[in-house]
C-alpha positions as a printed NumPy array, in Angstrom:
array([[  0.   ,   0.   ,   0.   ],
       [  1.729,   3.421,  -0.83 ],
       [  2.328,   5.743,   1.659],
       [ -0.526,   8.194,   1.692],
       [ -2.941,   5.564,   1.378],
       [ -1.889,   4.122,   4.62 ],
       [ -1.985,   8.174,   6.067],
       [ -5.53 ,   8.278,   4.57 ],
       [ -6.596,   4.971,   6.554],
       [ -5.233,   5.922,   9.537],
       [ -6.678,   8.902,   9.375],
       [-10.067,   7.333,   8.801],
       [ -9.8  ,   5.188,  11.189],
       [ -9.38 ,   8.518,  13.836],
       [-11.946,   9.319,  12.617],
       [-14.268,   6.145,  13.474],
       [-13.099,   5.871,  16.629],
       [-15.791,   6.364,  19.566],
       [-13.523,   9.579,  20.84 ],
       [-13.723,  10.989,  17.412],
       [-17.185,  10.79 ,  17.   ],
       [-18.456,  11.575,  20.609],
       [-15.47 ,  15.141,  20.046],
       [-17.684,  16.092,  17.115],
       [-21.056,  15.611,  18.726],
       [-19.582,  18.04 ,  21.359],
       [-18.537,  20.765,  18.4  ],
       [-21.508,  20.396,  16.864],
       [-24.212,  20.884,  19.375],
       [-25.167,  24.471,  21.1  ],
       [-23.376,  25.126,  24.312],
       [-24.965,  23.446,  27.211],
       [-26.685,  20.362,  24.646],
       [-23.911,  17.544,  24.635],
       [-24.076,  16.627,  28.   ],
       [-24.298,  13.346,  27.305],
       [-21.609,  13.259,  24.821],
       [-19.368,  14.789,  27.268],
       [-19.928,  12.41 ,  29.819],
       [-19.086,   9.602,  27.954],
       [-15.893,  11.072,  26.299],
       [-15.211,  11.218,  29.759],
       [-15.72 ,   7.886,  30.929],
       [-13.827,   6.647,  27.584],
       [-10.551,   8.88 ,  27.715],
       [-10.561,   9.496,  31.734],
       [ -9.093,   5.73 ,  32.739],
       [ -6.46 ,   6.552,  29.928],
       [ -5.463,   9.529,  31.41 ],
       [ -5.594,   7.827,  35.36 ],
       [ -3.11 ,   5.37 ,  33.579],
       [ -0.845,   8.238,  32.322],
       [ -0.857,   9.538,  35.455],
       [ -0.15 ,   6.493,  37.831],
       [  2.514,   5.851,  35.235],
       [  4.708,   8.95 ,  35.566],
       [  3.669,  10.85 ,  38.851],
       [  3.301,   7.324,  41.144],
       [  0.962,   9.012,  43.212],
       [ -2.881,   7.655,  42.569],
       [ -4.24 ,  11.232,  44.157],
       [ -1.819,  13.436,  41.594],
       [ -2.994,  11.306,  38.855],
       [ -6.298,  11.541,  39.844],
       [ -5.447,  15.671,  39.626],
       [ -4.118,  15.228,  36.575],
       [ -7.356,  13.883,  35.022],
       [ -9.323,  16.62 ,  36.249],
       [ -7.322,  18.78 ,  34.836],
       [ -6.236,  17.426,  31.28 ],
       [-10.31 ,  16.561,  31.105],
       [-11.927,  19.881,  31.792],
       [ -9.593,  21.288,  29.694],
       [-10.187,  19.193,  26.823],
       [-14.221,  19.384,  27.119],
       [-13.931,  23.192,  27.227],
       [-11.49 ,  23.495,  24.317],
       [-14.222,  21.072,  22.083],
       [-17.246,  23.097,  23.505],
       [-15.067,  26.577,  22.6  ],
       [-14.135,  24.617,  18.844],
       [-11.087,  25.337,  19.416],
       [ -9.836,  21.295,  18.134],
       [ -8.735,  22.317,  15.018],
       [ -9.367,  18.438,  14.328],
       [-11.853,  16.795,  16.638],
       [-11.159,  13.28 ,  15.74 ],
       [ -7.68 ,  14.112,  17.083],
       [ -8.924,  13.852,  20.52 ],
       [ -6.943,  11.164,  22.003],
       [ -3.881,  12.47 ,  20.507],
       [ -4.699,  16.261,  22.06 ],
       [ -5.618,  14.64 ,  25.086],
       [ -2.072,  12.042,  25.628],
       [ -0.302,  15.446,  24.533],
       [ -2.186,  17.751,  27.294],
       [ -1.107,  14.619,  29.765],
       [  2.876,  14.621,  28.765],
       [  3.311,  18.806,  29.29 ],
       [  1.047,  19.241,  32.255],
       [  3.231,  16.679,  33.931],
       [  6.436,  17.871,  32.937],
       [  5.116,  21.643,  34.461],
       [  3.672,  19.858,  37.674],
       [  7.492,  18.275,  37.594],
       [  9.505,  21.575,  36.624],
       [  7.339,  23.51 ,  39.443],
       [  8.119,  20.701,  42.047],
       [ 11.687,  20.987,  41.194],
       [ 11.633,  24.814,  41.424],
       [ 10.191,  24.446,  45.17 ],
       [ 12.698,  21.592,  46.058],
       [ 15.216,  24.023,  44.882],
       [ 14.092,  26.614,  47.388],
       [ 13.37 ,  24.268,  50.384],
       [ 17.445,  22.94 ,  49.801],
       [ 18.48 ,  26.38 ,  49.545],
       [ 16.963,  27.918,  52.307],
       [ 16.146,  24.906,  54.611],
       [ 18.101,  26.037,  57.465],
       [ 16.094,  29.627,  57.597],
       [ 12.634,  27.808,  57.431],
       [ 11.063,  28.514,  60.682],
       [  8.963,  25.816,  62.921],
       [  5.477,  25.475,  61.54 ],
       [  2.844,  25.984,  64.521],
       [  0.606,  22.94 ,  64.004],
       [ -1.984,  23.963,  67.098],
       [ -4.785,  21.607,  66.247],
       [ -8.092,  24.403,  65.4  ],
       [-11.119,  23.934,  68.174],
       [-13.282,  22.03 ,  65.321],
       [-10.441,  20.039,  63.895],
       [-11.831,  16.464,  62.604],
       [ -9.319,  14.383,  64.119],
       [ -9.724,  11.26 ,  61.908],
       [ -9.434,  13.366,  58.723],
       [ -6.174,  14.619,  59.895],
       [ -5.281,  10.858,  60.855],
       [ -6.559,   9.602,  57.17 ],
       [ -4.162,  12.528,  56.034],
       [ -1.265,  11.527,  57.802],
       [ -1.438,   7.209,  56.371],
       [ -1.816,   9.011,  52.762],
       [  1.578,  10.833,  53.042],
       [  5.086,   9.021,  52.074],
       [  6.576,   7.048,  54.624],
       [  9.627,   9.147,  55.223],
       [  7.463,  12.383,  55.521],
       [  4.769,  10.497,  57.843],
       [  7.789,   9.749,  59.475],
       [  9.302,  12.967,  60.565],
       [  6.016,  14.436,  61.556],
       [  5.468,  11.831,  63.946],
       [  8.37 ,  12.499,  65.443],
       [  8.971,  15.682,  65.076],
       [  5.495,  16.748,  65.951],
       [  4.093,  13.462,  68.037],
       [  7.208,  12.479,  69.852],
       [  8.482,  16.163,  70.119],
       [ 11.926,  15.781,  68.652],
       [ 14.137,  18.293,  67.358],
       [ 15.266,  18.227,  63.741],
       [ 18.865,  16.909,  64.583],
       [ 17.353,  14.005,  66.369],
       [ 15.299,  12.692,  64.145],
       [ 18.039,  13.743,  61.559],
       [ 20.   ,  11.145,  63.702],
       [ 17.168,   8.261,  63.55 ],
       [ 16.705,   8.453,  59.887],
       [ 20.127,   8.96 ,  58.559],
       [ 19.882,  11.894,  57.383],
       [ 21.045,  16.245,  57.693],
       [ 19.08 ,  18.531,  59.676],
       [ 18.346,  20.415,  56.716],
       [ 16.522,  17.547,  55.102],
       [ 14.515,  16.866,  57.65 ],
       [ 13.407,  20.744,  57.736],
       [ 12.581,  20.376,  54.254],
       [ 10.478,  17.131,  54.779],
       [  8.846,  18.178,  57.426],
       [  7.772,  21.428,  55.688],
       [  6.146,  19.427,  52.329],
       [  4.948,  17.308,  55.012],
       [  3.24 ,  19.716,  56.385],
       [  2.163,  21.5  ,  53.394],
       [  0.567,  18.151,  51.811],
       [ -0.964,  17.088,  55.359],
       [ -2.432,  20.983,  55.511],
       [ -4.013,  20.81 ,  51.736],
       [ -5.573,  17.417,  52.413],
       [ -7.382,  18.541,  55.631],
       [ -8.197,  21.797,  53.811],
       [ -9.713,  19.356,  50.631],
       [-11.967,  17.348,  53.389],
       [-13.097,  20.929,  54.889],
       [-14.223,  21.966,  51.064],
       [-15.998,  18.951,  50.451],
       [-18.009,  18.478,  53.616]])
């Protein structure tokens, strides 16, 4: 088969797919009509982009971020018509995946950066537990975090050891454990502050 016949049948065969044809029902229809269209682009492409996620950020609650994200992004880019080429959905959508990682990754690097440079400076977070705190969230909070940051909480915060000493337990610098403790902290503060928003 020559060459642009084979472009021209895989092109077709974009075009056939369920993705492609559910994209176009979404150009098509007046804003606020494809609903249903939507919904099941979603449920089609969404355990794709889970996939993508659990693949390169190893974390099941950043990939389920990532879907969120890479999703309502590409339902309001098809209900805008701004897909140059609908049926091109899964490729827009794999792409969107691959460079909102590697920003999520640049920006983590950028803060890890900061946290080594200045770790020593970083002052002791006040972690006085709010009147109306829900106690089991914050517990449910704490299993979800890494080991080694669940870690240096505990003892840091539970058994009321200094930096250096838990520095000594773990084998590692004071300075790391500064900077653990304060993503620790930060992660362990937006997942409390996720279960507030949702209740």
């Amino acid at each position: 088969m020559p060459a642009t016949d084979a472009t021209d049948a895989f092109v077709a065969g974009l075009s056939d797919s369920p993705e492609a044809l559910l994209a176009r029902q979404i150009v098509a229809a007046a804003p606020g009509q494809a609903s249903e269209a939507e919904a099941a682009l979603y449920r089609l492409l969404a355990p794709r982009v889970r996939r993508y996620g659990l693949r390169h950020l190893r974390d099941a609650h950043a990939a389920a971020d990532l879907v969120q994200q890479v999703m309502a992004l590409t339902l309001e880019r098809l209900r805008a018509g701004a897909l140059r080429e609908p049926e091109r959905v899964l490729s827009f959508v794999l792409g969107t995946c691959r460079l909102t990682v590697m920003d999520q990754r640049r920006g983590e690097r950028r803060r890890e950066d900061l946290l080594q440079r200045y770790a020593e400076a970083l002052p002791v977070a006040d972690l006085q537990i709010a009147p109306r705190l829900d106690h089991q969230r914050v517990a449910d909070c704490l299993e979800r975090l890494p080991e080694r940051e669940r870690s240096v909480l505990v003892m840091s915060f539970y058994d009321d050891q200094s930096a250096e000493a838990v520095a000594g337990q773990l084998g590692l610098t004071a300075g790391n454990v500064r900077v653990i403790r304060h993503r620790g902290i930060d992660k362990l503060r937006r997942c409390v502050g996720a279960g507030r928003s949702a209740a």
